[in-house]
N, C-alpha and C positions, 0 to 999 in steps of 0.2 A: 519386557521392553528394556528395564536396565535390571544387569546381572548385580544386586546390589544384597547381600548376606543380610542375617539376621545383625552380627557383630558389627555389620556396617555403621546399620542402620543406628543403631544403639550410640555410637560414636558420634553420629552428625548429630543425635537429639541432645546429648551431654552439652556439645559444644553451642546451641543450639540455645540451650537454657542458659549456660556461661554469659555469651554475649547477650541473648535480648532479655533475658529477667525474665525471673519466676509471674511478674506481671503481664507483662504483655506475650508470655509465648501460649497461650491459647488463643489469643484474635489474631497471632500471626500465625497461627497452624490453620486455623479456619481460612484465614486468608491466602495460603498454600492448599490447601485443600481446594477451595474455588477455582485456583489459575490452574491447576491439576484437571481438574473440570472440564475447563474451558478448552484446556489447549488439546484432551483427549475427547471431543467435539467434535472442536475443527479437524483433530486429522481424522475422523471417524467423515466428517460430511467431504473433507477431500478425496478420502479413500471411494466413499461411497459416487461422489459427480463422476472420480475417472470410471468407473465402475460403471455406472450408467452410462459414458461416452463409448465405452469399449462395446457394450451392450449395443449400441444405437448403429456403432458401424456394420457391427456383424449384422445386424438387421438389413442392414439398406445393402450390404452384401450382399445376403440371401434372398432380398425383394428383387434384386436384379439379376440374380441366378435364378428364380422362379421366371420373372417377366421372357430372360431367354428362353425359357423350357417351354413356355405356354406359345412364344411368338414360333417357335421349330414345329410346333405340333400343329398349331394351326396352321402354317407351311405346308407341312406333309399331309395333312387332310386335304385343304386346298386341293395339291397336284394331286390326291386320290380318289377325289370327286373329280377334277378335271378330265383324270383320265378314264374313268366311268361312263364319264358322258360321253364322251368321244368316242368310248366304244360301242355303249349302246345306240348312239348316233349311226355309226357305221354300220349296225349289223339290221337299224330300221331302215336306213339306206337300201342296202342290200336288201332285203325282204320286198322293199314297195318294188323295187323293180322286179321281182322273180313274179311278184302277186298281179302285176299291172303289165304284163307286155305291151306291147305296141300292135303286134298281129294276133287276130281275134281268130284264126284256125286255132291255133295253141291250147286256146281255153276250150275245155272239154267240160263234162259235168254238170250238176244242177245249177251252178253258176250260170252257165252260158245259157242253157235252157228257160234259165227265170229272166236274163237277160234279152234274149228273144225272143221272148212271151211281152215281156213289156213294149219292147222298141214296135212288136206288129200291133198291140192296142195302140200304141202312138199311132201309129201309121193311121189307122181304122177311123179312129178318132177324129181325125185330121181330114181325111176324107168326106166322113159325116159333116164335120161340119162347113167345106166348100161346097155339098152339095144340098146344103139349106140357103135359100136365098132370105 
């Protein structure tokens, strides 16, 4: 803290015992010793609050660098499901109408045959029962 020598120090204690007497300079070194204490304390808890505030900003920095990162990805998911759907929307579109024409020559195959198996028990059916009074 202070660049203060050995020879310094030697000097202020001389002068030291000069003025305050061989009696009192031990309650006044204790009593420098204390405000020594004290005053390396307080810069230790000031050192230490800026130190936490500096802390505190970089925090809420970074929680607002994280909050952007998370709100962009959930963005870009969003529009990646959006467009998912919309394609497989499109392409079940597309399917019902190849699957479902409108004109019933088209359809060939056991489709059409189990289809026309059912529609003539309809028919049959229907018959039967107008000709039950």
């Amino acid at each position: 803290m202070f660049d203060i020598s050995f020879f310094e120090i030697l000097i202020i204690s001389i002068i030291a015992l000069i003025v305050v007497g061989p009696e009192r300079l031990p309650q006044v070194a204790r009593t420098l010793g204390h405000l020594i204490s004290r005053c390396r304390q307080f810069v230790y808890s000031v050192r230490t609050d800026i130190h936490n505030e500096i802390r505190m900003e970089e925090l809420k920095q970074m929680h607002h660098t994280m909050q952007d990162t998370v709100q962009s990805i959930e963005d870009s998911v969003r529009k990646e499901i959006n467009e998912i759907k919309s394609v497989t929307e499109s392409e079940s579109n597309n399917k019902a109408v190849q699957t479902h024409p409108n004109d019933s020559r088209s359809r060939s195959g056991p489709e059409s045959e189990t289809e026309s198996t059912a529609s003539t028990s309809r028919q049959q059916s229907t018959d039967h029962n107008q000709s039950s009074p």
